[in-house]
N, C-alpha and C positions, 0 to 999 in steps of 0.2 A: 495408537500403535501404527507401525510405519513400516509396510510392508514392500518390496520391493516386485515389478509386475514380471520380470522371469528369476526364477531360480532353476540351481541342477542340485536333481536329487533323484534318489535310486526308483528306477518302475520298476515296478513289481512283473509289468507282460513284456518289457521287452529285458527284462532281469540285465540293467546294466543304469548304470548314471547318464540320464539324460537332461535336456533345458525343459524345463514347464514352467507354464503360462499360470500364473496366481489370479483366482477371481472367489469373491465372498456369493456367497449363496446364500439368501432367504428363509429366514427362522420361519420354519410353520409352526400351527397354534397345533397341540397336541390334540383326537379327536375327543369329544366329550361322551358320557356312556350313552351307548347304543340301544336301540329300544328292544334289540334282542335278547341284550342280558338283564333288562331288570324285569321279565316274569322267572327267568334262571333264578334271579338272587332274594326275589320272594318264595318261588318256590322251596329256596332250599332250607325251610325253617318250619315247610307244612307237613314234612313227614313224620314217619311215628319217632325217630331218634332225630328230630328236629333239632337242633342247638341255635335258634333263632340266625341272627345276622350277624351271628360272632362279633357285637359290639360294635358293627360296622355305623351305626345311628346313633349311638349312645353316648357319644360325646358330642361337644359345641362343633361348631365350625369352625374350621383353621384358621379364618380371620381373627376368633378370642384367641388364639393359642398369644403366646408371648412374645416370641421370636417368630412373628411370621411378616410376611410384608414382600413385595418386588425387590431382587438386587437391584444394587443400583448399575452392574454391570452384567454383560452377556459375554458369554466364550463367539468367538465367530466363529462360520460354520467356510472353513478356507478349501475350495477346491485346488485340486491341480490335476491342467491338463496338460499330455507327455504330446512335443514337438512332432515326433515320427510317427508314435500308433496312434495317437489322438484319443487314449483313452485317458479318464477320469479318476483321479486317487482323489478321498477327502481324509484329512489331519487325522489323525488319532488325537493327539491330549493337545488344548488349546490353554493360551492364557486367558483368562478374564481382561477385558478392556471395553472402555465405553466408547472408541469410535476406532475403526480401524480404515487405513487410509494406504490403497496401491497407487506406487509412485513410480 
């Protein structure tokens, strides 16, 4: 995908169409569970109306599942910053593509 490195498009703080400056920003890895919550989520299956771990265990790993696996594409994560306030909007809804390229 082939992006082009100024576009005009509406800011939101200076509420009017101005030129911004297109840049991709860096997928971070999501965090993985905290050691804060797994006495939480033991706990919550030792009380007297226990419902153990609500099946949270009880199945395989998502790697058996069927359909599971890496796309093989990522939404990018497109910044834009406004020429005059110099503040920051990122996309709302992206397309999936496997390499995007500001030109």
């Amino acid at each position: 995908m082939k992006k082009p490195k100024k576009v005009n498009r509406y800011c939101k703080y200076c509420k009017k169409h101005q030129e911004h400056e297109v840049s991709v920003a860096k997928k971070r890895d999501r965090g993985s569970l905290k050691k804060g919550s797994l006495p939480r989520l033991e706990n919550r299956g030792s009380g007297t109306k226990g419902f153990g771990n609500h099946g949270k265990y009880s199945r395989k790993a998502k790697s058996a599942w069927k359909m599971s696996g890496a796309k093989s594409s990522k939404k990018p994560d497109l910044r834009y910053k406004c020429k005059t306030c110099g503040k920051i909007s990122v996309q709302g809804k992206g397309k999936r593509a496997k390499k995007v390229e500001i030109k």
